[in-house]
Every structure is written in C-alpha cells, then in structure tokens.
MITORDO-117771 format. One line per field, with one value per residue: residue in one letter; x, y negated, z of N, C-alpha, C in turn. Coordinates in Angstrom, 2 decimals, padded with zeros to 5 digits. Layout:
<sites>
res = [A|...]
n_xx = [X|...]
n_yy = [Y|...]
n_zz = [Z|...]
ca_xx = [X|...]
ca_yy = [Y|...]
ca_zz = [Z|...]
c_xx = [X|...]
c_yy = [Y|...]
c_zz = [Z|...]
</sites>
This chain:
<sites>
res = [X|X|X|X|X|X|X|X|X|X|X|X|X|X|X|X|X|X|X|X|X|X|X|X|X|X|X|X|X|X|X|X|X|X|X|X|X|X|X|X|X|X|X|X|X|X|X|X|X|X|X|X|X|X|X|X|X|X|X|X|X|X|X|X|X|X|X|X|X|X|X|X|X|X|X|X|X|X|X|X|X|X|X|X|X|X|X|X|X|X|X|X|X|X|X|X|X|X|X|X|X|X|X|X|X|X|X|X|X|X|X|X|X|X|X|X|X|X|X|X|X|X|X|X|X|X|X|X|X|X|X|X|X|X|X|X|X|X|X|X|X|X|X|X|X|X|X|X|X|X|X|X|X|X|X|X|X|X|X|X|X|X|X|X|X|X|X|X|X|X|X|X|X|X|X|X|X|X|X|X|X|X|X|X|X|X|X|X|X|X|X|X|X|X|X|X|X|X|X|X|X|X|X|X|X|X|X|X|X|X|X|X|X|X|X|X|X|X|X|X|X|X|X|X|X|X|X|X|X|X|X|X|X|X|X|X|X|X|X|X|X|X|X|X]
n_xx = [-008.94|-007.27|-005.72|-002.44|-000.83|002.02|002.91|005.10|006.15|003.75|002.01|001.11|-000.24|-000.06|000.44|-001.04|-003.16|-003.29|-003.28|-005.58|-007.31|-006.69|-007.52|-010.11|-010.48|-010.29|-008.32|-005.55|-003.86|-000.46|001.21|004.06|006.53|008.64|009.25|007.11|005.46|003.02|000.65|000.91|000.21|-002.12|-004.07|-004.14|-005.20|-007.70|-008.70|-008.51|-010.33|-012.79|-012.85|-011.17|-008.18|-005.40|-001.71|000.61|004.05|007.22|010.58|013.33|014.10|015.97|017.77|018.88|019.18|016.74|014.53|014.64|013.30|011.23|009.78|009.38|007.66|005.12|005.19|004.61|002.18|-000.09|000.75|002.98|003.79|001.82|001.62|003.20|003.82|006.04|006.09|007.61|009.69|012.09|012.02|013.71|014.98|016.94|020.03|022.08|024.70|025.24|024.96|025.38|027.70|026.29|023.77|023.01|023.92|021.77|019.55|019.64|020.05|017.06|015.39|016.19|017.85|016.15|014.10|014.78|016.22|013.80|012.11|013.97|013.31|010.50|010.52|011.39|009.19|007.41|008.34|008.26|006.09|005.46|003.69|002.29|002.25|004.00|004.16|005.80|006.59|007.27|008.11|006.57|008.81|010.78|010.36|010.38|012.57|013.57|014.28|016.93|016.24|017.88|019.06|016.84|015.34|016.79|017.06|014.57|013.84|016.05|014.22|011.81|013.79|014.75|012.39|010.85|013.11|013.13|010.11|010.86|012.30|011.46|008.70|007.98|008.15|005.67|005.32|004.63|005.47|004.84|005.01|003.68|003.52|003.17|002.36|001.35|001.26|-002.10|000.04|001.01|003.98|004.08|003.39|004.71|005.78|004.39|001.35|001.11|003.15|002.05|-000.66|000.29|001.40|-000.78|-002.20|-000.77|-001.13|-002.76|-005.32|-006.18|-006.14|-004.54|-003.51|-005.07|-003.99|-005.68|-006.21|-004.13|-003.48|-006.13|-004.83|-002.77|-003.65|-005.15|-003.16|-002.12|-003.88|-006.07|-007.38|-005.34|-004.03|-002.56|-000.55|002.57|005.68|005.01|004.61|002.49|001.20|-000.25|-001.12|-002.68|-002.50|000.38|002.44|003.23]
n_yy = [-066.23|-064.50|-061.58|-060.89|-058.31|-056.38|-054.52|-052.27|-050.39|-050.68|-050.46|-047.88|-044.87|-043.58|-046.39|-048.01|-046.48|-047.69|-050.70|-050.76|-049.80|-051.62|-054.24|-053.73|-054.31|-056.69|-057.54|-059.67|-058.81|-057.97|-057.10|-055.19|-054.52|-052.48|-051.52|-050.93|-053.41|-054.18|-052.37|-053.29|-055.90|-055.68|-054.25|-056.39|-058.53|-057.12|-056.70|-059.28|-060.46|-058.83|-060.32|-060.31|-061.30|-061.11|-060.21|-060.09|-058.81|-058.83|-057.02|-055.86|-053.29|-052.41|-054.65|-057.17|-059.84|-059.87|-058.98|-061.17|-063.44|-061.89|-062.34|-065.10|-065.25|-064.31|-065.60|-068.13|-068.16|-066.80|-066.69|-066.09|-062.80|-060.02|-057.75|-054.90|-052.02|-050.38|-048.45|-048.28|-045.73|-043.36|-040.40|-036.78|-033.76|-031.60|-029.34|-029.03|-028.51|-029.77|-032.49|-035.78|-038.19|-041.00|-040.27|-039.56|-041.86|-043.95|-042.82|-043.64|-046.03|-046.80|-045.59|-045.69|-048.00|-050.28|-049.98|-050.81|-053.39|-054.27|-054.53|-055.71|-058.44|-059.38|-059.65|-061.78|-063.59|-062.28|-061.72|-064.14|-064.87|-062.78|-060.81|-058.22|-055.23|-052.34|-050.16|-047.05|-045.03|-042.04|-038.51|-034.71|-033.26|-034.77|-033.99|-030.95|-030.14|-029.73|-027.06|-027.94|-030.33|-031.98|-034.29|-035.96|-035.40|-035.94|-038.44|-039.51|-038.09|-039.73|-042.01|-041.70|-041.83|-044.44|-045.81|-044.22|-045.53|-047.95|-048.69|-048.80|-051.03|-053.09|-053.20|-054.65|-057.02|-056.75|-055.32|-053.21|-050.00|-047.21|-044.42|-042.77|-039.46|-038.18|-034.85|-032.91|-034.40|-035.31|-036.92|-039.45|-038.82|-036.33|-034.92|-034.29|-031.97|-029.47|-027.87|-025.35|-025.14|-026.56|-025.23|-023.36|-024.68|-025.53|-023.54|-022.50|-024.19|-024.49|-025.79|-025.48|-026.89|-029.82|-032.88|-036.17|-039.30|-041.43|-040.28|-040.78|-043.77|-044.54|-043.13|-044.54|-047.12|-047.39|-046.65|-049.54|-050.92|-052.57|-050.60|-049.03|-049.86|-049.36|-047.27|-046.28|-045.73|-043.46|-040.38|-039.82|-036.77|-036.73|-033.66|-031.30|-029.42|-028.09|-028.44|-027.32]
n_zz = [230.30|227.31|227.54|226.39|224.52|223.27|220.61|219.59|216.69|215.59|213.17|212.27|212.77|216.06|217.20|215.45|216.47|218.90|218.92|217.45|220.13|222.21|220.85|220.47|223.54|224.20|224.17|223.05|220.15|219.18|216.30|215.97|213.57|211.12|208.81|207.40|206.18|204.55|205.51|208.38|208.07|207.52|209.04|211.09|210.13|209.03|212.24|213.01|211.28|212.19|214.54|216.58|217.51|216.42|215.49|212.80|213.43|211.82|212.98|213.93|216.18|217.35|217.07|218.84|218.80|216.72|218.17|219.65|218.38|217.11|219.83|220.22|218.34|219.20|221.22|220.26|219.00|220.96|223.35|226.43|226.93|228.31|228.33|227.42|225.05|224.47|221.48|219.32|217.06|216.22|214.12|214.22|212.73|213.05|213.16|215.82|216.03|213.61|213.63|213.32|214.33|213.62|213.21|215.69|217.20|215.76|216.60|219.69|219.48|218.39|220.19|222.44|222.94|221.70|223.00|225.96|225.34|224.41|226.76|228.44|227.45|227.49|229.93|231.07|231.03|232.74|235.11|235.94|236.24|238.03|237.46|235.07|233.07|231.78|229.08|227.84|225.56|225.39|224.64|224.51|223.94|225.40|227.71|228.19|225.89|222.84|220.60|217.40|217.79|219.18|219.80|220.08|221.42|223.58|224.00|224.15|227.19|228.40|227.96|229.94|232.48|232.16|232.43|234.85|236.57|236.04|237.27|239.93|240.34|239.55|240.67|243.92|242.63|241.27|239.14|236.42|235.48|233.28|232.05|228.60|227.25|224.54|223.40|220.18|217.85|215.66|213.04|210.59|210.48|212.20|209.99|208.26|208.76|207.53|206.61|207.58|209.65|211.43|211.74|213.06|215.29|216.66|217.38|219.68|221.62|224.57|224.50|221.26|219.28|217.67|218.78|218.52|217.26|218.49|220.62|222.52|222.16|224.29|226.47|227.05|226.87|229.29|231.42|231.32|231.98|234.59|235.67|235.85|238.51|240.80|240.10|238.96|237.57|236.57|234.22|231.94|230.07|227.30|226.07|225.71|227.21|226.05|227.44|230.41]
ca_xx = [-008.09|-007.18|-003.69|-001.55|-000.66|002.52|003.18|005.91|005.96|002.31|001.65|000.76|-000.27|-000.36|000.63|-002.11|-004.24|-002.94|-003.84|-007.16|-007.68|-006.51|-008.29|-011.84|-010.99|-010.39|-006.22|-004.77|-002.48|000.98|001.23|005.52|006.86|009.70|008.92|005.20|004.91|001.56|000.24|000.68|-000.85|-003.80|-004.25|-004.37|-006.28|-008.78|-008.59|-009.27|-011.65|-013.59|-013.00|-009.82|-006.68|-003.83|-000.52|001.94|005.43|008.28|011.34|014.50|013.77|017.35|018.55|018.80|018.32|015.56|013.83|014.18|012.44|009.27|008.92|009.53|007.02|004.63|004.58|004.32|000.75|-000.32|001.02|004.08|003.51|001.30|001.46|004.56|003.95|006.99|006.11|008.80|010.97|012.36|012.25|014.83|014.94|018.48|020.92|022.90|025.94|025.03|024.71|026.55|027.62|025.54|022.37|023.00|023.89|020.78|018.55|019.41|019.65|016.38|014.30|016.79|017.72|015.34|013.03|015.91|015.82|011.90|012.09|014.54|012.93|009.40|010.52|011.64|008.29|006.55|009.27|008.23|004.44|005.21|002.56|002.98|002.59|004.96|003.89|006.82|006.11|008.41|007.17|007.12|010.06|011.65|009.93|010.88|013.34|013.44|015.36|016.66|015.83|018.62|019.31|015.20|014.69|017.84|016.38|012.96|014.59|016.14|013.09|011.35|014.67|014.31|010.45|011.08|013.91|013.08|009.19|011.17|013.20|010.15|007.69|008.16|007.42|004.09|004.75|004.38|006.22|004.84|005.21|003.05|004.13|002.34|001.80|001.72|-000.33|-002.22|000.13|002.27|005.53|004.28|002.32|006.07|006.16|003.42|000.18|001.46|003.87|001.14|-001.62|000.88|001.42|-002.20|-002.62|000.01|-001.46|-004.50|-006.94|-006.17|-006.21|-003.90|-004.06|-004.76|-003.30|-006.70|-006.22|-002.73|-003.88|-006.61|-003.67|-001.68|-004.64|-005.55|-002.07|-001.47|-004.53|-006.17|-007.51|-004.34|-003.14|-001.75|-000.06|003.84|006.83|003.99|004.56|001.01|001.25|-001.78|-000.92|-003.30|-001.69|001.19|003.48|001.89]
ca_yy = [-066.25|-062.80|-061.28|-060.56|-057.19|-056.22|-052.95|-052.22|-049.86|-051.14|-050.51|-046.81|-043.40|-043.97|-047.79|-048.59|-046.70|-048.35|-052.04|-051.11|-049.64|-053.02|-055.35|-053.90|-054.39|-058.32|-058.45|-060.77|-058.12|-058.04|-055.94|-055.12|-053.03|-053.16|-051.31|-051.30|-054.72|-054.45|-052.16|-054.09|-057.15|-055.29|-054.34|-057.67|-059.06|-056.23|-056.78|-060.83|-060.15|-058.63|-061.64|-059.79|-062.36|-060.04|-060.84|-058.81|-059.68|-057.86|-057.03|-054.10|-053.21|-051.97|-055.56|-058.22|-061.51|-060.17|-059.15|-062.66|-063.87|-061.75|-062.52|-065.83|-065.69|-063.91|-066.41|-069.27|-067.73|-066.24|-067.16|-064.70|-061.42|-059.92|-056.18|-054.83|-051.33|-049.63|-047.54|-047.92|-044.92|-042.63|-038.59|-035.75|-032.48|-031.01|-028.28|-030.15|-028.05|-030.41|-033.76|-036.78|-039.16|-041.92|-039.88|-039.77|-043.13|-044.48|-042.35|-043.93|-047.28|-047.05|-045.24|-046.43|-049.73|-051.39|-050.03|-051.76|-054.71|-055.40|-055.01|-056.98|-059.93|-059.27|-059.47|-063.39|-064.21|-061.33|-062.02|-065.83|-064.80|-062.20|-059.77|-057.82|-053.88|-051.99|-048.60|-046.55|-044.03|-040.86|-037.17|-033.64|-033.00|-035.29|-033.20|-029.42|-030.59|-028.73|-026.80|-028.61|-032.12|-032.49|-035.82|-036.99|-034.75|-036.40|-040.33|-039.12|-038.11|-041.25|-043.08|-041.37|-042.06|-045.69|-045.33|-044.33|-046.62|-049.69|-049.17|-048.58|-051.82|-053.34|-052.68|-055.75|-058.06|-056.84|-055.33|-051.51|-049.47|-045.96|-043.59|-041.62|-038.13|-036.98|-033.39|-032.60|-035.25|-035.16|-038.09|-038.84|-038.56|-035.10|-034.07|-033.95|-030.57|-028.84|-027.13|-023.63|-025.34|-027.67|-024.54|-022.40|-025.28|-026.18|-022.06|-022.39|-024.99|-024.00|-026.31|-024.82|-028.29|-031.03|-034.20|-037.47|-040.75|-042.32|-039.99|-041.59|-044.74|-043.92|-043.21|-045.94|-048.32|-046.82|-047.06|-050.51|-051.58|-052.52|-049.30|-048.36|-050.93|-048.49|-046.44|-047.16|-045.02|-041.57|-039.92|-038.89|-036.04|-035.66|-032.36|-030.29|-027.96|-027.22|-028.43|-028.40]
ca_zz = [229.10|227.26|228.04|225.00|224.22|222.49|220.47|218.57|215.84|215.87|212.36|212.05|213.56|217.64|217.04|214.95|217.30|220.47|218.67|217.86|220.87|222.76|220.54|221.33|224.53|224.04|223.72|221.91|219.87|218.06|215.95|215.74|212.50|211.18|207.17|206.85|206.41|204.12|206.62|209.59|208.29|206.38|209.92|211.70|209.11|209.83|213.31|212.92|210.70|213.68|215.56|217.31|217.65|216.08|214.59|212.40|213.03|211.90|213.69|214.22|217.84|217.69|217.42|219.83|217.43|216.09|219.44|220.65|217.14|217.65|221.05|219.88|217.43|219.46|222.38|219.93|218.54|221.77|224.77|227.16|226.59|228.99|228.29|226.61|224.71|223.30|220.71|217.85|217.77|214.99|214.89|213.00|213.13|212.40|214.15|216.62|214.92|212.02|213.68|212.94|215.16|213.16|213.85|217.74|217.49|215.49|217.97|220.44|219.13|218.09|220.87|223.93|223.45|221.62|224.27|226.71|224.57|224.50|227.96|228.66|227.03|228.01|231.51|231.29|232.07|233.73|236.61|236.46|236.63|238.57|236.75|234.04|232.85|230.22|228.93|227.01|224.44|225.65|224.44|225.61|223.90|226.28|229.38|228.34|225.03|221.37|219.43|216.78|218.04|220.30|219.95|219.27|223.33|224.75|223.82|224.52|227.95|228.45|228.33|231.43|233.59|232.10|233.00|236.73|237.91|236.12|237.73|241.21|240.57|239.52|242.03|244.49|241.53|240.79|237.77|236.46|234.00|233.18|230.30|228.08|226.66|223.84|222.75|219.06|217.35|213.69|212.76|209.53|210.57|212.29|208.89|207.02|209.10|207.10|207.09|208.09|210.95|211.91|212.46|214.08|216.84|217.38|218.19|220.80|222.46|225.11|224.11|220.65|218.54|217.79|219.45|217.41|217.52|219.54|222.35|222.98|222.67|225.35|227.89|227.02|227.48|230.59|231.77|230.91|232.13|235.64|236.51|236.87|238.88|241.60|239.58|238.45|237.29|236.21|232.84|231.41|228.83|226.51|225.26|225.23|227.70|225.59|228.41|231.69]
c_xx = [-007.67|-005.90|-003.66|-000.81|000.78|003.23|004.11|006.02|004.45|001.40|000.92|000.49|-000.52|-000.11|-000.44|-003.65|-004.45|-003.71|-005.22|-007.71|-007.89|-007.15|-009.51|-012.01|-010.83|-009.39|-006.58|-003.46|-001.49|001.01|003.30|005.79|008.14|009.78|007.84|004.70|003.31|000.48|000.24|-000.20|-002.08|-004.67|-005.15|-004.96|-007.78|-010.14|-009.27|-010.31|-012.79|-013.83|-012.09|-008.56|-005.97|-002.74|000.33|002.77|006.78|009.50|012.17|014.19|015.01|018.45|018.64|018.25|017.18|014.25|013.57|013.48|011.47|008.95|008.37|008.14|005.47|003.99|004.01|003.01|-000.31|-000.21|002.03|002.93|003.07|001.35|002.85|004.22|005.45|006.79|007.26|009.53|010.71|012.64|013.40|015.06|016.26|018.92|021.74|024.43|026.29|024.82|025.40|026.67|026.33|024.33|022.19|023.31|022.32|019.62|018.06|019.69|018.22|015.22|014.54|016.83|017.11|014.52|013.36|015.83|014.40|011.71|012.56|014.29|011.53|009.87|010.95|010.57|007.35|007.31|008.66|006.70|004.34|003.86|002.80|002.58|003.40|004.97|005.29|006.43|007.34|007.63|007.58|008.20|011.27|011.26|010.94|012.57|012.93|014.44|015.39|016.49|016.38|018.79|018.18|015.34|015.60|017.56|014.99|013.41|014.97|015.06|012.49|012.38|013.98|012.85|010.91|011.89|013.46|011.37|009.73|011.79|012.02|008.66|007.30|007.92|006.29|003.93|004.91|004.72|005.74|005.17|004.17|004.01|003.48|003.16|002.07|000.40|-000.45|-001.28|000.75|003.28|004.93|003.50|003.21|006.28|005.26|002.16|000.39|002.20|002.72|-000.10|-000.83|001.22|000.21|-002.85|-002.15|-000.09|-002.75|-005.32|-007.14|-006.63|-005.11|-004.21|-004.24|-004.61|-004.27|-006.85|-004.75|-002.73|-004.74|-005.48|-002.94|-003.00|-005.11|-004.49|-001.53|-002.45|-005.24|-006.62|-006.70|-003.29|-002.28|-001.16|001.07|004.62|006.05|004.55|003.03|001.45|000.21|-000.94|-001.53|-003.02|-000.53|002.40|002.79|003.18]
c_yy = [-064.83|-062.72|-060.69|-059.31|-057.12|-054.95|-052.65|-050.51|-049.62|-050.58|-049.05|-046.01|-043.77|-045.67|-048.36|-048.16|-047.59|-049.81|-051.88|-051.06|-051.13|-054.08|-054.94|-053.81|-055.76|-058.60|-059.03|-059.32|-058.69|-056.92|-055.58|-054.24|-053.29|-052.72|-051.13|-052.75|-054.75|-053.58|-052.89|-055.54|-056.77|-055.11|-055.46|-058.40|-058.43|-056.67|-058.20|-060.98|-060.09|-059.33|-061.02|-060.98|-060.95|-061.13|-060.00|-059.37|-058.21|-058.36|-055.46|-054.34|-052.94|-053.35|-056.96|-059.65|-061.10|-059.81|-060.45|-063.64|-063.36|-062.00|-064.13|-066.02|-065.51|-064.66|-067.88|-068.91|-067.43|-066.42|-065.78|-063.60|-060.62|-058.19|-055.66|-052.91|-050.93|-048.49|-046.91|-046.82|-044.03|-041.03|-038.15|-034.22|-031.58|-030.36|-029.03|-029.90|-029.61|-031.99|-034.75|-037.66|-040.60|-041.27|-039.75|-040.68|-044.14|-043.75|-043.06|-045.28|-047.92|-046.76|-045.02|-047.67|-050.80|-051.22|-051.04|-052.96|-055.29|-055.59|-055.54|-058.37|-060.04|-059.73|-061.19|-063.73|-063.16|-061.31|-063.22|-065.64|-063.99|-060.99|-059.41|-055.94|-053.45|-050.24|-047.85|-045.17|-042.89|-039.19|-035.81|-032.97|-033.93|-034.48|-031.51|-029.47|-029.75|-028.80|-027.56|-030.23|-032.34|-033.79|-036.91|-036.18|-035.68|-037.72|-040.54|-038.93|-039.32|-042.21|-042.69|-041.48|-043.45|-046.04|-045.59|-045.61|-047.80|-049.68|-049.08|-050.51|-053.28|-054.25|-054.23|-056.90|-058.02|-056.37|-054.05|-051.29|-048.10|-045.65|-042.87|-040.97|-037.87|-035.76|-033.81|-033.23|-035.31|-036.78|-038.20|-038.56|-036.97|-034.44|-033.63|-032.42|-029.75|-028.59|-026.23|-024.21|-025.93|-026.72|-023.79|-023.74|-025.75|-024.44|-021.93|-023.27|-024.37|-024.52|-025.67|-026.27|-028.81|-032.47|-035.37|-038.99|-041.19|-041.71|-040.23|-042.79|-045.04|-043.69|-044.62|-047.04|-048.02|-047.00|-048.60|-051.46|-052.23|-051.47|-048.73|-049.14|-050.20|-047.06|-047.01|-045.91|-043.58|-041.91|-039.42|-038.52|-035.70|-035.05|-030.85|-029.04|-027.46|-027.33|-028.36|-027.41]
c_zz = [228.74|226.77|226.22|225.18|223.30|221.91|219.22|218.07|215.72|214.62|211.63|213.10|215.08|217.58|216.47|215.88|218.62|220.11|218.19|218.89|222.00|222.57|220.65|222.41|225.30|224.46|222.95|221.40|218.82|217.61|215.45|214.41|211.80|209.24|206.60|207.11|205.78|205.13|208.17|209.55|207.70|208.20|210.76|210.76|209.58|210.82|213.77|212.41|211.28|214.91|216.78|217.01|217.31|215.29|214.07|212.42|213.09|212.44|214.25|215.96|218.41|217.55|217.89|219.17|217.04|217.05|219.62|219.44|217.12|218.71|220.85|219.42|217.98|220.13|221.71|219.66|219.93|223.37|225.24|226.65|228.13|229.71|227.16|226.51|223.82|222.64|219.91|218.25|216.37|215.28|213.58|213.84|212.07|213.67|214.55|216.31|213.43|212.65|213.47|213.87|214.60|213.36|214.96|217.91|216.80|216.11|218.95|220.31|218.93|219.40|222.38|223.93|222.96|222.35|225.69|226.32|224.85|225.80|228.80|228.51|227.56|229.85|231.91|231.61|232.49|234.72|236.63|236.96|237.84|238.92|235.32|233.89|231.15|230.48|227.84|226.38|224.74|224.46|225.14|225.18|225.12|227.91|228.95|227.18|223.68|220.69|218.06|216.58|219.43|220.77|220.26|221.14|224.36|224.77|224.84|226.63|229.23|228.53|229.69|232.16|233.06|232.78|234.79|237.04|237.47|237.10|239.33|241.45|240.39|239.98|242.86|243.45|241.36|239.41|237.44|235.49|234.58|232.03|230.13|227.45|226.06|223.29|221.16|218.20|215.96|213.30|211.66|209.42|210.97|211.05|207.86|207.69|208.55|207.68|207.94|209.55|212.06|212.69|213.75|215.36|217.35|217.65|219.05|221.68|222.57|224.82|222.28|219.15|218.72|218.15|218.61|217.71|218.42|220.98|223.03|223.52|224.04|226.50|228.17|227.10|229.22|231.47|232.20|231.85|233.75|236.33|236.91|237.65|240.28|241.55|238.70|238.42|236.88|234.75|233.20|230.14|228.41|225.84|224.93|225.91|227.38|226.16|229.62|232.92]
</sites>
C-alpha cells in the first residue's frame, strides 16, 4: 500500500518541489497551502493526471482547528499520515530596531507552532503505528543567523532545537524527525531580493550558483525516506558551501 506524504506550504517553490518529488516516487501526496489555492490544486490535478494520488487542502498551520480539519481531510482521502513534511513558513527582512511585536509574534506563529501543531497531530497515529518520519524545513539562517532577519533566524533556530529533542523523545517509538537547511535557493519569495542581490550571493557561495527548489526536495526525500532509516535528529544544509 503507498504511504501518504504530507507537505505543507506544498503549493510552491521547495513545496511544490518536495510533492513532485514524492509523487514519482509513488506517495500518496497532500498538498497543504494556505493562499495559493489555484496553484495547489492545478498542481494535484497535474499530479493525478499522471496517475499520482494528490490532494490540495487548505489550512493556517498557525491554527489548531484548522490543523485538525486537514489532517482530517487528509486521512479521510488517504489514509494516517505517513510522512509529515513541514514546509509552511513565512520570511521578512527588517532592522530588529524596527520590529513589532506582531511580526515576532506572527513568525513564530507561523514557522514554530504550526510546525508544533502538525506535529502534534501527525503523531496520534504514528505513536499508534509506531512508524512514522517528519522532516522540518529550518535554514542556514537558523545555523549562523542574519542581519536583518532577526526574528525569521530566531524561528528558523527554533526549529532545529524542536528537530533534535523531539527526534531524542522520539526515538524508542520508531519514528525520526530531521531537518533540512537550505542555502540560498532560485525561489519566489527569494527572487523579491533582486537580480543584483541575488548574483552577489551566488558569488559568495563556493560552488558559485544558487540552489533550486529540486535540490531541497532531493534532501527532504532522502531524509524522509528509508535510506535514511538510521538517521534521526541531523540537520542537512544544501548550500552550496555558503555555511559549512
């Protein structure tokens, strides 16, 4: 039978690669989003099309009712949730002089506890099965941090502690939580930083390129998957070197 996949902020950039990546490798995916609704189902349409099982279901990752309504919706189509990707997560780039409490609070609403949240609910039956992996989308701003993106490094952050202890706590179940870290990827949220910003950080990275959404996915499938079945609580950073 083929495990069910679930990836929230599924619908674009590393999310959209993660669910193709998954469905040619015979998931059942979800695709999660929470404002690209015509994108997410053009997607899973796609995806079925190809004789891939997908589903678009929207849902705030930042709030509890509506977590337990896609999982909801997920398990009714699909069956438990087998694989639990957290993607969703929101960036900003402001002087921490300049921050507002409502932007350090929707930070980390968005890219702490709905990560907390999905995995909180995901885990009702990957404890009963007692199998289960959950990959978390961190970056290398959360390894070294960045100016500027105090609040987006200190979430980011937060997820690799989350990462480690929950795969320590874990463990004895049978079930594995790592993180990926990407590097500086061609994506659209990073394409609002320009051309000119965009060359000057793919010169300062050693491989001397920017990374693109399918070599993310690539980790995070690899991660998630049985090859790495003795491997729990690792960050992997594709970056190209530009943290190492």
């Amino acid at each position: 039978m083929a495990k069910t996949v679930l990836i929230t902020g599924g619908s674009r950039g590393i999310g959209q690669a993660c669910a193709i990546a998954f469905a040619r490798q015979g998931y059942q995916v979800a695709i999660n989003y929470i404002h690209s609704k015509e994108k997410a189902e053009a997607l899973a349409q796609e995806l079925s099309a190809q004789g891939h099982p997908a589903l678009a279901v929207g849902a705030d990752v930042s709030r509890k009712d509506q977590v337990e309504a896609m999982f909801q919706q997920v398990e009714a189509a699909f069956g438990p949730v087998d694989i639990l990707v957290n993607n969703a997560g929101i960036a900003q780039q402001k002087l921490f002089t300049d921050l507002t409490e409502e932007d350090w609070d929707r930070m980390f609403q968005v890219d702490v506890k709905g990560m907390f949240l999905c995995c909180q609910r995901a885990l009702r039956t990957m404890l009963h099965s007692h199998s289960g992996s959950i990959v978390n989308l961190s970056s290398i701003w959360g390894i070294s941090g960045a100016s500027c993106e105090v609040h987006y490094s200190a979430a980011k952050a937060a997820v690799i502690g989350l990462t480690k202890a929950l795969a320590q706590e874990l463990g004895p179940s049978h079930i594995r939580v790592n993180c990926v870290a990407p590097g500086v990827i061609n994506t659209e949220m990073n394409g609002l930083l320009g051309e000119e910003t965009l060359a000057a950080l793919a010169e300062e990275t050693p491989l001397g390129i920017l990374g693109e959404p399918e070599d993310v996915a690539k980790a995070v499938l690899f991660l998630a998957g049985e090859e790495a079945r003795f491997i729990t609580g690792q960050v992997l950073s594709p970056n190209g070197g530009f943290v190492i």
